[in-house]
PLY file of the C-alpha trace (Angstrom):
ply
format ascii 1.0
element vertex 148
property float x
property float y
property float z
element edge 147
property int vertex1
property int vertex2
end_header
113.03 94.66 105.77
115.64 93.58 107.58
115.34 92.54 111.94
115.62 95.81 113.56
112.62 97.42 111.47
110.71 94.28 111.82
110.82 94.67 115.81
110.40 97.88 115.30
107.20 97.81 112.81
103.84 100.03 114.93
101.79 96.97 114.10
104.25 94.54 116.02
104.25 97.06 118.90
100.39 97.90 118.70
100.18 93.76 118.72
102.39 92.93 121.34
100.84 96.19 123.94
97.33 94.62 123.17
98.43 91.25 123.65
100.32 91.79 126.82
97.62 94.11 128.02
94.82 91.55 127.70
97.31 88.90 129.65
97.60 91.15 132.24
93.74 92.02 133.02
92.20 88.69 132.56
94.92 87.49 135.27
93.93 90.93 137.43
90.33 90.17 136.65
89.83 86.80 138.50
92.22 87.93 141.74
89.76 91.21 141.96
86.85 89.33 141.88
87.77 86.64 144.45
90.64 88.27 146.32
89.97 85.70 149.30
91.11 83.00 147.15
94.40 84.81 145.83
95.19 85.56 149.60
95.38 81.79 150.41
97.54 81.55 147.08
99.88 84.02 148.07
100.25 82.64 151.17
100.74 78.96 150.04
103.61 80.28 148.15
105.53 80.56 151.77
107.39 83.90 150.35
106.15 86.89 152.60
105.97 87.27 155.98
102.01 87.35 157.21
101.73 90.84 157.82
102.07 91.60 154.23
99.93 88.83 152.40
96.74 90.61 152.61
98.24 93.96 151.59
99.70 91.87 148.64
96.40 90.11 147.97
94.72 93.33 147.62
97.36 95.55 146.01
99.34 93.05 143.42
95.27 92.52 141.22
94.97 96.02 140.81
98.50 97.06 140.01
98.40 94.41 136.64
94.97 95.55 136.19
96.64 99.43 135.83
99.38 97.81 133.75
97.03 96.13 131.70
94.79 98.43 130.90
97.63 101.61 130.50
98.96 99.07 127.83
95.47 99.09 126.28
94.75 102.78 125.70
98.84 103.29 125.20
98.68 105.72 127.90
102.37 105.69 129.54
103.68 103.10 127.70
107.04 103.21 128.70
106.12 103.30 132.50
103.62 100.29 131.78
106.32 98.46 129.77
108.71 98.76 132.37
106.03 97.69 135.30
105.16 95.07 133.11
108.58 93.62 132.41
109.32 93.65 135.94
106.42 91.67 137.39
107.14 89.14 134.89
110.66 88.60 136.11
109.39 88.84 139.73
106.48 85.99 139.09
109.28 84.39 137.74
111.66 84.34 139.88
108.66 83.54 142.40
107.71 80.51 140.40
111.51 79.24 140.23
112.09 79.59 144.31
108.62 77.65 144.60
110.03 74.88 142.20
113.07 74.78 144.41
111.52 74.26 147.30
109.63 71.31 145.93
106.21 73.42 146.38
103.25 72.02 144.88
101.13 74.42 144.31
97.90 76.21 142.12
100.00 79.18 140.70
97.23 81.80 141.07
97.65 83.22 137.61
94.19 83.46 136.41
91.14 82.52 137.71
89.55 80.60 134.38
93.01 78.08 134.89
92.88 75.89 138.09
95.34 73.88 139.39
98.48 74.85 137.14
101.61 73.67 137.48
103.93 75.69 138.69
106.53 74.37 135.89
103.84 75.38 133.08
103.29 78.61 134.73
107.21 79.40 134.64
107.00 78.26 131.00
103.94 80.35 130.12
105.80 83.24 132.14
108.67 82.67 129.93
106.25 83.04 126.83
104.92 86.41 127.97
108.13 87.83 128.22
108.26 88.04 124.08
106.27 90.63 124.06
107.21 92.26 126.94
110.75 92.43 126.09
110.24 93.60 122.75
107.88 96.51 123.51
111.10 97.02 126.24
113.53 96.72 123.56
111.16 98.90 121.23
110.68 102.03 124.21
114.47 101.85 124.50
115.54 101.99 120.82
112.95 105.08 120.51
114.12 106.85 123.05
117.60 106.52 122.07
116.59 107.78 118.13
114.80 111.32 119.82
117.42 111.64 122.18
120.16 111.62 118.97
0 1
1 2
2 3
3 4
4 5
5 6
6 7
7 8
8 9
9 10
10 11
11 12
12 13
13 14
14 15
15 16
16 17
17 18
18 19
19 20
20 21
21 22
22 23
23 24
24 25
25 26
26 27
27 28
28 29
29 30
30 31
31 32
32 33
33 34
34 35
35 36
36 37
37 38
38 39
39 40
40 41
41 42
42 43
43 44
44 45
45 46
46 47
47 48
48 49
49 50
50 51
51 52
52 53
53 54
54 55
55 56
56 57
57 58
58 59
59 60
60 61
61 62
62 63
63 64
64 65
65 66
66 67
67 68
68 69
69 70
70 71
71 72
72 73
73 74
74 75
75 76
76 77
77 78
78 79
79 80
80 81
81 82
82 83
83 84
84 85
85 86
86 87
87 88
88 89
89 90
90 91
91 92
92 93
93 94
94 95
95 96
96 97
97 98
98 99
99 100
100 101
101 102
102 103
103 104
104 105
105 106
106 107
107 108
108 109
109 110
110 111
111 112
112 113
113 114
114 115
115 116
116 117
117 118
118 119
119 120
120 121
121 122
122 123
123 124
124 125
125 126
126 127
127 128
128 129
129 130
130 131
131 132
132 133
133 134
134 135
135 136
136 137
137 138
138 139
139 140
140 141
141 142
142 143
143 144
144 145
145 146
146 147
């Protein structure tokens, strides 16, 4: 079996949907149950103007929650995927332009880890993005085979 069937295998896939999935509801699980505390988070990260932090603080839980749990029950996986791979790449970048700016501060991420670094957080971000990329990578090379 050579690389392209092993990314390519349904119990890779399956693996890396329910893997991501659970990442992304235990972090939306924590933020929806104390939303007050990710407000103060977002706002320590000195990114958005004050009007929209509490929009953010509200909306951001519940939009990984719906990526999460879409990636769970493989309903819209391509959609989810994509959501998915973007938010990674956006707490990413986020993390980077905190770094930067010499911020040091609790990342937020989930609610079970206190007082991360933001430099483990950007590593752990990097981490997540293996699966991610390859169920991207895997959505891609499928639609490209039906659409042949």
């Amino acid at each position: 079996m050579n690389d392209r069937h092993l990314l390519n295998h349904p119990w890779l896939i399956r693996f890396c949907q329910i893997v991501l999935a659970l990442i992304f509801i235990s972090a939306a699980i924590g933020k929806i149950l104390d939303t007050q505390a990710f407000i103060e988070t977002v706002t320590a990260y000195q990114i958005l103007p004050k009007f929209l932090i509490t929009p953010f603080g509200h909306f951001i839980p519940w939009l990984e929650f719906t990526i999460g749990l879409t990636l769970l029950i493989d309903r819209w996986p391509a959609g989810a995927v994509f959501s998915a791979n973007l938010m990674l790449m956006l707490f990413i970048v986020i993390v980077l332009i905190s770094l930067l700016r010499g911020l040091e501060i609790d990342c937020g991420c989930f609610a079970i880890i206190k007082e991360d670094s933001l430099m483990k957080t950007l590593i752990r971000d990097f981490i997540f993005m293996v699966p991610a990329l390859i169920l991207l990578r895997w959505h891609r090379y499928s639609r490209a085979e039906v659409a042949s």
